[in-house]
SELO-886447 format. One record per residue (C-alpha): residue in three letters; chain; x, y, z. Coordinates in nm, 2 decimals. Example, Ala and Ser with C-alpha at 12.3 -4.5 7.8 and 13.67 -1.06 7.14 Angstrom:
BEGIN
<r resn="Ala" chain="A" xx="1.23" yy="-0.45" zz="0.78"/>
<r resn="Ser" chain="A" xx="1.37" yy="-0.11" zz="0.71"/>
! end
This chain:
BEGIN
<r resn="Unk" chain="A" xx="14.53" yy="8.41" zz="8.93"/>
<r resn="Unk" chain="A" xx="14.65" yy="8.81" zz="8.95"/>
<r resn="Unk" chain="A" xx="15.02" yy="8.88" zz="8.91"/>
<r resn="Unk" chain="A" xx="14.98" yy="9.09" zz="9.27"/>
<r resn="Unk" chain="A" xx="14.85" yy="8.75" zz="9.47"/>
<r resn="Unk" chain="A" xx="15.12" yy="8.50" zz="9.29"/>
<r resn="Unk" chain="A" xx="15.36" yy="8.76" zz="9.42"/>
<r resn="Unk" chain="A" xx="15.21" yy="8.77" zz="9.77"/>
<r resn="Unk" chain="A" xx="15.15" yy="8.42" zz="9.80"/>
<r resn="Unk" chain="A" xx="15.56" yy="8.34" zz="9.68"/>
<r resn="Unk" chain="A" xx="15.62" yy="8.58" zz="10.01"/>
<r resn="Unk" chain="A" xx="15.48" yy="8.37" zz="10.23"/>
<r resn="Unk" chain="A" xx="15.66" yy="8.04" zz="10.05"/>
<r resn="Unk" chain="A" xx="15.99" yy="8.23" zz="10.11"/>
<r resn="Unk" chain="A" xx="15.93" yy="8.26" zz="10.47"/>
<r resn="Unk" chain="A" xx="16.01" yy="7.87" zz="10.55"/>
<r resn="Unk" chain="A" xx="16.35" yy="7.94" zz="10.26"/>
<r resn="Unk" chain="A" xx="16.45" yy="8.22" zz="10.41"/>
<r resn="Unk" chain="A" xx="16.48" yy="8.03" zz="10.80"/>
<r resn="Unk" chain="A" xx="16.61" yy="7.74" zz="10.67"/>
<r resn="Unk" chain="A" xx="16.89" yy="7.90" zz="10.43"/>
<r resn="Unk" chain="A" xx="16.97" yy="8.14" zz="10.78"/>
<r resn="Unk" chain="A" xx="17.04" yy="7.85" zz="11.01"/>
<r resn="Unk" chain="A" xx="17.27" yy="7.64" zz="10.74"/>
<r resn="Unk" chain="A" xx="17.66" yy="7.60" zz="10.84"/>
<r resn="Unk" chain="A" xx="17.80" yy="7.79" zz="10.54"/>
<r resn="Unk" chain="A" xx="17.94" yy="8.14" zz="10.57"/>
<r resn="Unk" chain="A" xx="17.73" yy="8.24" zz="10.29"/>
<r resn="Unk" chain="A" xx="17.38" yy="8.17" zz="10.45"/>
<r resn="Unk" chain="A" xx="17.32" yy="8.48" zz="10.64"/>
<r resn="Unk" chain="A" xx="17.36" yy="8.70" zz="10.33"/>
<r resn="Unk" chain="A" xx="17.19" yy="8.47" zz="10.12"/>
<r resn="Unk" chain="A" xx="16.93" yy="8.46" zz="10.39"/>
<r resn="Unk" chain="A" xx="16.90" yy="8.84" zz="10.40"/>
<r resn="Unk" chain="A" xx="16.89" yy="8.86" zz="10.02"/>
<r resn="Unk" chain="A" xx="16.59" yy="8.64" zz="10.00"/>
<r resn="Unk" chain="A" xx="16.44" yy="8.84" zz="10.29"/>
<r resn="Unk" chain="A" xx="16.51" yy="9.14" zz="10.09"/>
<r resn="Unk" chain="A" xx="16.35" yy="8.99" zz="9.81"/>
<r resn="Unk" chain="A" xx="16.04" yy="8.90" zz="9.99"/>
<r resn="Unk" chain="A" xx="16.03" yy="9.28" zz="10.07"/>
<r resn="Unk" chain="A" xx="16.06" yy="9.43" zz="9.76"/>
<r resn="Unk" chain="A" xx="15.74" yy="9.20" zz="9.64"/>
<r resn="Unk" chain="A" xx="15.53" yy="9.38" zz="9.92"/>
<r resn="Unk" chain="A" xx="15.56" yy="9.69" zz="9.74"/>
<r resn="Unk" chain="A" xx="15.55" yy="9.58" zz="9.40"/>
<r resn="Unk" chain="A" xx="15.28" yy="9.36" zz="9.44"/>
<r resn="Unk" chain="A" xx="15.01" yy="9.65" zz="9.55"/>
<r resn="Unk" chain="A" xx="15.20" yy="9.90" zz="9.29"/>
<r resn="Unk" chain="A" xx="15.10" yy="9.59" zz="9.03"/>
<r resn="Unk" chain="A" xx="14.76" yy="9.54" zz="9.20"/>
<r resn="Unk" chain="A" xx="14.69" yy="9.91" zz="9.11"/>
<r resn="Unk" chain="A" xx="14.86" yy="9.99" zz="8.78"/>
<r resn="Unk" chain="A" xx="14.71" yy="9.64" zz="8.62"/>
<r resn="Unk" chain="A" xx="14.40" yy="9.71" zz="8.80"/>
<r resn="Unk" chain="A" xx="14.41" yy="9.40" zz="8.99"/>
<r resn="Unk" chain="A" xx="14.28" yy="9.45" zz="9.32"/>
<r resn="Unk" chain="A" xx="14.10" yy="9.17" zz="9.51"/>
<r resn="Unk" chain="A" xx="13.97" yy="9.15" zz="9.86"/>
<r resn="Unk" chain="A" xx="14.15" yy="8.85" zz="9.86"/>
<r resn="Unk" chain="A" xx="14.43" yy="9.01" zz="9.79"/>
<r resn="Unk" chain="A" xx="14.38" yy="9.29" zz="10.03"/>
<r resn="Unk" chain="A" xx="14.28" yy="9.05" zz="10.27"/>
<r resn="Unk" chain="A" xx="14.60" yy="8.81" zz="10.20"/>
<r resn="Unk" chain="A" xx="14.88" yy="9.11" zz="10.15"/>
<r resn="Unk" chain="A" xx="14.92" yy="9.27" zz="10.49"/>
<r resn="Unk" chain="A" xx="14.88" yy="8.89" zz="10.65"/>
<r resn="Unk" chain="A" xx="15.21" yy="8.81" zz="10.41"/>
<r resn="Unk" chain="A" xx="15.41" yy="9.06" zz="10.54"/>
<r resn="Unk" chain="A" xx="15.31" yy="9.06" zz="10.92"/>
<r resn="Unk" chain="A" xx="15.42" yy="8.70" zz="10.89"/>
<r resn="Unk" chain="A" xx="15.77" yy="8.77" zz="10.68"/>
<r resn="Unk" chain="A" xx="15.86" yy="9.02" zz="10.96"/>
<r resn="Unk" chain="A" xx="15.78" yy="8.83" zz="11.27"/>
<r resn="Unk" chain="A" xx="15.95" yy="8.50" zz="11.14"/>
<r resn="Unk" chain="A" xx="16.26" yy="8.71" zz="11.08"/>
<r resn="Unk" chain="A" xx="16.24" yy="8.90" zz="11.41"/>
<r resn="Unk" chain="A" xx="16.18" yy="8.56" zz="11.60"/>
<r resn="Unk" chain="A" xx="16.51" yy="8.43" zz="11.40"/>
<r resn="Unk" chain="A" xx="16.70" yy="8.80" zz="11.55"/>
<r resn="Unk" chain="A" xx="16.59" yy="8.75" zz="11.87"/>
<r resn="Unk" chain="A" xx="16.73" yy="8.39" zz="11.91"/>
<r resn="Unk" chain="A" xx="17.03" yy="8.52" zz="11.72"/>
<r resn="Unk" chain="A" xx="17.11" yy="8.82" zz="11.88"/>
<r resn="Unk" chain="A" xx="17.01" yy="8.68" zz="12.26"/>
<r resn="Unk" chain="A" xx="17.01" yy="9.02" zz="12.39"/>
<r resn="Unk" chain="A" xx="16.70" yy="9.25" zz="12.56"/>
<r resn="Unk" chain="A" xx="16.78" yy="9.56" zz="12.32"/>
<r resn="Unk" chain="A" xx="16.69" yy="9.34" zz="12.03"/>
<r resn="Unk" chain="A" xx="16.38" yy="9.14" zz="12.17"/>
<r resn="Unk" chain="A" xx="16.20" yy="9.42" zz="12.33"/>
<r resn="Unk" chain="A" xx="16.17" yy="9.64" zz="12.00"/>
<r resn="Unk" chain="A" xx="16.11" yy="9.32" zz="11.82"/>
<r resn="Unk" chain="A" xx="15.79" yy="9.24" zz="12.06"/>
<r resn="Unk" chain="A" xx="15.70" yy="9.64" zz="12.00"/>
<r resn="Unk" chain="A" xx="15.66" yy="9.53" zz="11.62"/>
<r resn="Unk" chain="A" xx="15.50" yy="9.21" zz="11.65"/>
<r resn="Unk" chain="A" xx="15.29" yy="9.31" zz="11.93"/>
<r resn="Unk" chain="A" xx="15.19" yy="9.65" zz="11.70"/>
<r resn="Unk" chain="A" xx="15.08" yy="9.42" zz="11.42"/>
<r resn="Unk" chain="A" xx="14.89" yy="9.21" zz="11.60"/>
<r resn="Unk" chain="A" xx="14.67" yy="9.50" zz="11.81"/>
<r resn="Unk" chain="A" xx="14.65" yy="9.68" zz="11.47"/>
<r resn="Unk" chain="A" xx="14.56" yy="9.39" zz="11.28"/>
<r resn="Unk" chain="A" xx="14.26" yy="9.31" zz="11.54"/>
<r resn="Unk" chain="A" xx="14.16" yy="9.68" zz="11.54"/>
<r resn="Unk" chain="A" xx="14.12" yy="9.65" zz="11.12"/>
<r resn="Unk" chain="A" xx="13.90" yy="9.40" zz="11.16"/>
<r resn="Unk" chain="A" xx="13.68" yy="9.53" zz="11.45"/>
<r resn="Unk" chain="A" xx="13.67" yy="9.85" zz="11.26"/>
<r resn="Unk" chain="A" xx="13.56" yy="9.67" zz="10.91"/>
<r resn="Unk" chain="A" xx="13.29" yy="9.53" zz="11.12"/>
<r resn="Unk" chain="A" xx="13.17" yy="9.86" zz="11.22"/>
<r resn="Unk" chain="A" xx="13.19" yy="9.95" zz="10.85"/>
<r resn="Unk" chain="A" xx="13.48" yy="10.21" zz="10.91"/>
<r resn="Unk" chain="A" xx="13.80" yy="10.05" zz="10.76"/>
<r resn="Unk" chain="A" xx="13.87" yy="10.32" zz="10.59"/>
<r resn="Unk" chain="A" xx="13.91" yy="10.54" zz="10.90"/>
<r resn="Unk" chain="A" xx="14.20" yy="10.32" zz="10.98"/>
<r resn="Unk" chain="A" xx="14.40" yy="10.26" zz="10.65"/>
<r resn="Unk" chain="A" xx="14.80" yy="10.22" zz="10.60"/>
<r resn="Unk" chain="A" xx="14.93" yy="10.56" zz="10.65"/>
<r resn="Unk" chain="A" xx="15.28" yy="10.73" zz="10.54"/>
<r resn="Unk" chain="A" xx="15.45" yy="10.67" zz="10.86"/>
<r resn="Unk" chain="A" xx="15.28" yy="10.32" zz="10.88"/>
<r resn="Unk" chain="A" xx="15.49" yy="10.30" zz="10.49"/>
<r resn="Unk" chain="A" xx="15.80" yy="10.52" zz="10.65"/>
<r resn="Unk" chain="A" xx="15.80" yy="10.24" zz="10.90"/>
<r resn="Unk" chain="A" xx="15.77" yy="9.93" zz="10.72"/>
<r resn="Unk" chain="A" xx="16.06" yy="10.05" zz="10.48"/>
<r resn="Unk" chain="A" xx="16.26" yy="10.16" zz="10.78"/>
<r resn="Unk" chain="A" xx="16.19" yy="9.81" zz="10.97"/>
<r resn="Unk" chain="A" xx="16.27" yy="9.58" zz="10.63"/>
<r resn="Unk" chain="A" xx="16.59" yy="9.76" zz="10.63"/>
<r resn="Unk" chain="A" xx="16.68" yy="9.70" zz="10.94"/>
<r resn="Unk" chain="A" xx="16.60" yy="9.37" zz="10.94"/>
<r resn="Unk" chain="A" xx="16.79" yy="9.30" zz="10.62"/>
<r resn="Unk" chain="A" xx="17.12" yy="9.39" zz="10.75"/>
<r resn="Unk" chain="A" xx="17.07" yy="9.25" zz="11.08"/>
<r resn="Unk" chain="A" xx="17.04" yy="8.88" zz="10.90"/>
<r resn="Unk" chain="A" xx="17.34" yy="8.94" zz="10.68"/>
<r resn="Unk" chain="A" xx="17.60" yy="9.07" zz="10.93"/>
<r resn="Unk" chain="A" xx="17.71" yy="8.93" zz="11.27"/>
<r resn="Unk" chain="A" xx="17.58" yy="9.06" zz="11.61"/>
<r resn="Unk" chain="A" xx="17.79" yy="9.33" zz="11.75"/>
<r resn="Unk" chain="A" xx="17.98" yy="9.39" zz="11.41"/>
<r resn="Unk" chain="A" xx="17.95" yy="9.77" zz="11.33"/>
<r resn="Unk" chain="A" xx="17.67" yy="9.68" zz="11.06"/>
<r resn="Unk" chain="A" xx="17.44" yy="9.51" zz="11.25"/>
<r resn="Unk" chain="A" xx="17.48" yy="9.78" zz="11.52"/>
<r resn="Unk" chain="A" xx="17.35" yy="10.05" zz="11.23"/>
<r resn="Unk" chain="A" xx="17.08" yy="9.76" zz="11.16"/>
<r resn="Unk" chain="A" xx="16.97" yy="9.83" zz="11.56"/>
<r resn="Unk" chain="A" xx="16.94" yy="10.16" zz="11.56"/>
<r resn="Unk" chain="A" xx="16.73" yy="10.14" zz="11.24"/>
<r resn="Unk" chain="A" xx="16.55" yy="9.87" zz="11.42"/>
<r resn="Unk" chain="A" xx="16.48" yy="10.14" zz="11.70"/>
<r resn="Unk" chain="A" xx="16.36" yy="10.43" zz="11.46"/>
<r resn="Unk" chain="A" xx="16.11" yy="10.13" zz="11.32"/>
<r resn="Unk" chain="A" xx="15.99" yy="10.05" zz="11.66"/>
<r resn="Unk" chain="A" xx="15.98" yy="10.43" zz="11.72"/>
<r resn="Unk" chain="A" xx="15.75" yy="10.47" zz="11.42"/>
<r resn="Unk" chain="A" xx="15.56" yy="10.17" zz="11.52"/>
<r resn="Unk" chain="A" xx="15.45" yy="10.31" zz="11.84"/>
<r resn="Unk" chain="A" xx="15.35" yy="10.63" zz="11.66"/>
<r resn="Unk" chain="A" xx="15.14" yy="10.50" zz="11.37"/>
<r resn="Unk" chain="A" xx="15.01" yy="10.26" zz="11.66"/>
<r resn="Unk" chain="A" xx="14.87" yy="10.57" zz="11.84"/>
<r resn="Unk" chain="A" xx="14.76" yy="10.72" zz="11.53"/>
<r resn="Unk" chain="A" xx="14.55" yy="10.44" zz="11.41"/>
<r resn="Unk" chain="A" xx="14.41" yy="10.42" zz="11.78"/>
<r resn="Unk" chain="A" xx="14.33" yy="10.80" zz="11.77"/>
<r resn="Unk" chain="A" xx="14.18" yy="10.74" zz="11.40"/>
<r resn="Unk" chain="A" xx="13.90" yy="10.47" zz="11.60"/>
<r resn="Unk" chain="A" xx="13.89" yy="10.61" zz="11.97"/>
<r resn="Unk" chain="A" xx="13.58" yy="10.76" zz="11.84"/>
<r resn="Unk" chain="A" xx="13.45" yy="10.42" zz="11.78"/>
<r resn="Unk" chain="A" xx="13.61" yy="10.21" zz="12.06"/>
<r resn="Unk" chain="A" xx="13.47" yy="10.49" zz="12.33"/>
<r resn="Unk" chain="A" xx="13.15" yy="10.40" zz="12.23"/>
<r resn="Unk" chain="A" xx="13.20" yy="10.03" zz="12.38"/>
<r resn="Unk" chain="A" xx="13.40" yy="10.10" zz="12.64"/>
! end
């Protein structure tokens, strides 16, 4: 096995960890929850930096990568919304989830067509992963409401923000292609 897929594959084992160590009754849990969500996070990058210094790419590995980390994020944004309770949290979390799974579907249509490339991870779709980790990091680890998790929201907004964006900028990248079968 390549150092990038062990990597991606112990994301997605740290997924179930990372719920289960959030919802235990000891004080420590939500920062040891966040850390192992942080955790997880760092591995997204360093697994495709890895995959291209060691010159271990894979389709699998492509294919398996993005699928990791759209699961990471909506497990951890289901775990805010019940946590938080409120309508400011779960409407940018179901921007997110909902941008991942239109742009997910639009990958996959387009690598039918043959033009994948046309819609590849941009900057801001990078700006806005890093942004939304962050966000997502310190909203596990401190309470709703405290001044902390509040700076967690607003970085939570920004990520939906630039969700929306690189959503209409992989759209515009395909229109091209999806006018043709409208």
């Amino acid at each position: 096995m390549k150092i990038p897929n062990i990597l991606t594959l112990l994301r997605i084992v740290l997924i179930p960890v990372f719920v289960v160590v959030y919802y235990l009754p000891f004080a420590w849990a939500a920062y040891a929850s966040a850390l192992i969500f942080g955790c997880a996070a760092v591995t997204d990058w360093f697994d495709g930096y890895l995959a291209r210094r060691l010159q271990q790419t894979s389709p699998f590995g492509a294919f398996l990568d993005p699928v990791a980390d759209k699961l990471m994020v909506a497990a951890a944004l289901v775990v805010l919304v019940e946590t938080f309770a409120e309508p400011w949290v779960t409407v940018p979390a179901i921007i997110i989830i909902g941008r991942e799974i239109v742009i997910s579907a639009l990958r996959e249509w387009m690598a039918e067509l043959g033009k994948r490339a046309s819609v590849a991870v941009s900057m801001i779709g990078k700006v806005k992963t890093t942004l939304q980790m962050l966000a997502i990091v310190v909203m596990l680890a401190f309470p709703p409401l405290s001044l902390l998790s509040w700076i967690g929201v607003v970085a939570l907004y920004g990520a939906s923000l630039l969700t929306l964006w690189s959503m209409m900028v992989y759209l515009n990248a395909a229109w091209p292609h999806l006018k043709e079968d409208i």
